[in-house]
N, C-alpha and C positions, 0 to 999 in steps of 0.2 A: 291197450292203447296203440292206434296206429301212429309210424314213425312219418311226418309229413313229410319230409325231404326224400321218400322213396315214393311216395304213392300219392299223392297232390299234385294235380296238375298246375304248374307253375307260369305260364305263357309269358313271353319277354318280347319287348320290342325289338331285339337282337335276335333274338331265334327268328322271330317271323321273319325280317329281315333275312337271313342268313340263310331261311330254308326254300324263300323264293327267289333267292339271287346267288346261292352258294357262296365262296368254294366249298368243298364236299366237309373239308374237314374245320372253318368257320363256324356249318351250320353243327358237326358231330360235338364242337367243344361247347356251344351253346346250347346244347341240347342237355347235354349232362351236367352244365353248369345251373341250367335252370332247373335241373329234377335234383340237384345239390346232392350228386352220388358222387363220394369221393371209384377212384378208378377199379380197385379190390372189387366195390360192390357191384359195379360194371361186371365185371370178371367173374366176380360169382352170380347173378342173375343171366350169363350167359349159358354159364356149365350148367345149369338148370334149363336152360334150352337146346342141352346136349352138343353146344357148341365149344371148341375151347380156343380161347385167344389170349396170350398172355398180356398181364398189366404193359407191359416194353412195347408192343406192337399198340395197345391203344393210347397210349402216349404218342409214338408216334402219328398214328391216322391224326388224334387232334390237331396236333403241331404241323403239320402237313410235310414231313418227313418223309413219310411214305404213302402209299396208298392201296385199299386191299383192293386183291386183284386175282388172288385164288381161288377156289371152289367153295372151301371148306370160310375163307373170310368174306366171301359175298351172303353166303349161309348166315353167319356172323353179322352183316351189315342189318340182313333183312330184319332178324333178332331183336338188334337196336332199337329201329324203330318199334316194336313193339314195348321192347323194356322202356324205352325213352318215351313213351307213347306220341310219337308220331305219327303223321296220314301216312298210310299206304305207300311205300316205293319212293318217298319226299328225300332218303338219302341216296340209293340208289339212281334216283335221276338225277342228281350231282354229280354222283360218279360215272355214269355216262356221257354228260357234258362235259365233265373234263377230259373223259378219254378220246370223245369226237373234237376236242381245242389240241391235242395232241400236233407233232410236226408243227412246227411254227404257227401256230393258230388256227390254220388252215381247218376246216371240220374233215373226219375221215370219211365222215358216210351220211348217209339222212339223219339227221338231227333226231332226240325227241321227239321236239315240238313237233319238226313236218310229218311224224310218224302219224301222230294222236291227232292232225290236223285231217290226215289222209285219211284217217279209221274215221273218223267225223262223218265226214264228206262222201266216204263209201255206206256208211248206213244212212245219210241219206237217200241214199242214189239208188241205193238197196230197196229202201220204202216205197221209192218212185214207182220203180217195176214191183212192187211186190212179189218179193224175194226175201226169206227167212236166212239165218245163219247156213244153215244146211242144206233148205229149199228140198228136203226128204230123202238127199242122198247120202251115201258113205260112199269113200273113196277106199277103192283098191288101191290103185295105181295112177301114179301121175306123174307124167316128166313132160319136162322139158326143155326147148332148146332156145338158146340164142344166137342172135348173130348183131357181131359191132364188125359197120361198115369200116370204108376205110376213110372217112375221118373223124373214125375214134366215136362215132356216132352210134346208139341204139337204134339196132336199121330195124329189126322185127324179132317174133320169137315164134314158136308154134309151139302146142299144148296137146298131148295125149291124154284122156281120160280116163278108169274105167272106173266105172262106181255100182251102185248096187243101190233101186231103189228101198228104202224102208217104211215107204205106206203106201199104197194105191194112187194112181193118177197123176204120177208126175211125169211132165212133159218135155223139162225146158233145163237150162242151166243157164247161172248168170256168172259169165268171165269178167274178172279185174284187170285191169292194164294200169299199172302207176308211172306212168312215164318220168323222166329226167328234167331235172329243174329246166324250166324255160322251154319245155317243150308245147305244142301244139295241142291240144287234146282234140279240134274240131278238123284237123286235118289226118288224124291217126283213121288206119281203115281196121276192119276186122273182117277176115274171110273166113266162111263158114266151111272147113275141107272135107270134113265125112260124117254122114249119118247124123247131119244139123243143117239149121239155116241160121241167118241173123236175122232176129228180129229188134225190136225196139233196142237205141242206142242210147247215152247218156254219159255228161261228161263235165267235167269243174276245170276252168280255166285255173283257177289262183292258184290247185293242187297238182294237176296236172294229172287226175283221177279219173278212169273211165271204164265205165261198166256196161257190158251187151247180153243182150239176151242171145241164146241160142237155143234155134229150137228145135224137138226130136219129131216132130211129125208123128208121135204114137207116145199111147201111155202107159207107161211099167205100172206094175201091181207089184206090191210088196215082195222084197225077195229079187226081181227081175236085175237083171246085170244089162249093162250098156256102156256102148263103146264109142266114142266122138273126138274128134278132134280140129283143130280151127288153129288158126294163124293172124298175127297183128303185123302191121306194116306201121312203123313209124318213124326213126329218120328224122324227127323236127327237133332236136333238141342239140345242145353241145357235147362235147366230149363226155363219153357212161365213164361210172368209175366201179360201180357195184350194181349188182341185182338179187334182189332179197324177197323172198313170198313169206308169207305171215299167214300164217294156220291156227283157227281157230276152236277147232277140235279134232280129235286123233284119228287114223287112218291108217291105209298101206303105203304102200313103196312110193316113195319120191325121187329123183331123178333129176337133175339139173343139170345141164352142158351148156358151156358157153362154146362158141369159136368166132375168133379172132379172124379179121383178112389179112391177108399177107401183107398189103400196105400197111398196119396200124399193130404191130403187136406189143401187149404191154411187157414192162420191165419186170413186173413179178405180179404173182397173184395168189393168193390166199382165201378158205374156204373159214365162214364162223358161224357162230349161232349164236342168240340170243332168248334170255325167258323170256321175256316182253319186250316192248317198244323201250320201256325207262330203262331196264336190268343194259349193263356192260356186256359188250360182244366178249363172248368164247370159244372156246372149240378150234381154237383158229390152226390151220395147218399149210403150210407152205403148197401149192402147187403148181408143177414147175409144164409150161406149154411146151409141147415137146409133137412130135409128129407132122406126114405131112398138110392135116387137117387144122394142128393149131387150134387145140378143143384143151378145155378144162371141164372137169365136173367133180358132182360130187351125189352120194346116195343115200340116201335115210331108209335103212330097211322099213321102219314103222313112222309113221307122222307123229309128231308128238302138239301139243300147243305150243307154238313159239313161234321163231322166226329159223329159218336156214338162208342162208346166200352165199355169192362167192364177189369177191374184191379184186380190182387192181389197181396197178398202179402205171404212171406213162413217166416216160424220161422226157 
């Protein structure tokens, strides 16, 4: 005989409630409230997902005492939901929107929402030009640079390539640009600098989403390695505060550098990651702008899926 209070899906006005509008730990004590697992057996269906968090610590999450924020408790978070049988990532993205309501409400970084609004809106744009995930290549190598003019403005970036076709006949690659809230998208330029041109362009005002073709003039056969690189001009938005690329699937070397003008440099700056759009920023590590260049970066020997960027902040 099965025990209904562990294995019964139990659905609550309160849980739905709580799991589309949080806070993190609202929705974490309706969830266990509705699967009527006292905390122990929490506890012990976690140690069974190889995770271990003591009864003290999930008292607190509910109560909103504290909030997990470690490796091994995000591990633990994702768990949950599956013991609690929740959607996918539904406590996780709580816990990201509280960490972007952080500093007096202010948000830290792109939202969520404008994350998954932006993935939206780039596989549209994707479809437009027909252009797959991958569009047949792997990436070696990929860096890039930035530059925040001097007010405080996302002035341009440029992009190094190298990839390595993996089927016959491919010709083109399609660059992302997500520009800064309130930015321009129909006045952003793309310049095509080595071994491409620009073709067909494409772009979402509401996201500030924009996607261009660039094309090789010749077509790799399986195996074939190719080297391009191209430049965005844009300038139309207010003060940057971070810049993030979002990786689809894994690769080589990445490479990010920001630099600073001497009129606008920020107060501090910090490098993080993320699993996904909903998962909580990590990896974060102080980086202090030093030189007479005024550059930050950061390296990812291998691409992984996720997100990499780097942050700052202005006085």
């Amino acid at each position: 005989m099965r025990h209904a209070t562990e294995h019964v899906h139990l659905p609550t006005a309160e849980l739905d409630t709580a799991l589309r509008g949080g806070p993190f730990h609202v929705a974490l004590r309706a969830a266990i409230a509705a699967r009527g697992l006292p905390l122990q057996r929490v506890q012990h269906h976690l140690s069974r997902h190889g995770v271990k968090v003591g009864v003290t610590s999930l008292s607190y999450w509910q109560q909103g005492a504290r909030r997990p924020q470690r490796p091994e408790s995000l591990r633990a978070v994702r768990a949950l939901e599956e013991i609690l049988q929740l959607p996918d990532e539904s406590l996780i993205r709580l816990l990201a929107e509280a960490d972007g309501r952080a500093a007096g409400g202010r948000p830290a970084g792109r939202s969520y929402r404008s994350l998954i609004e932006a993935s939206d809106v780039l596989n549209r744009l994707r479809a437009e030009l027909g252009w797959s995930l991958d569009g047949g290549l792997h990436t070696l190598g990929h860096h890039e640079c930035l530059r925040i003019g001097a007010r405080r403005e996302l002035a341009g970036r440029e992009a190094h390539h190298i990839v390595r076709a993996h089927r016959d006949g491919v010709d083109r690659f399609v660059a992302v640009h997500h520009g800064d809230p309130g930015c321009r998208p129909h006045d952003i330029r793309v310049r095509a600098l080595e071994n491409c041109r620009t073709g067909r362009v494409r772009w979402d005002q509401g996201t500030g989403v924009l996607a261009a073709e660039l094309l090789f003039d010749t077509r790799l056969s399986a195996g074939d390695t190719f080297l391009f690189r191209y430049g965005i001009e844009d300038g139309t938005a207010g003060p940057s505060r971070e810049y993030l690329h979002r990786f689809g699937l894994p690769g080589g070397q990445y490479a990010l550098q920001v630099r600073f003008d001497e009129a606008a440099l920020p107060a501090r700056c910090h490098r993080f990651t993320q699993h996904s759009a909903a998962a909580p920023r990590t990896g974060r590590h102080e980086l202090p702008v030093t030189g007479p260049h005024h550059c930050v970066h950061v390296v990812e020997p291998r691409i992984r899926p996720g997100i990499v960027g780097i942050a700052w902040e202005w006085e």
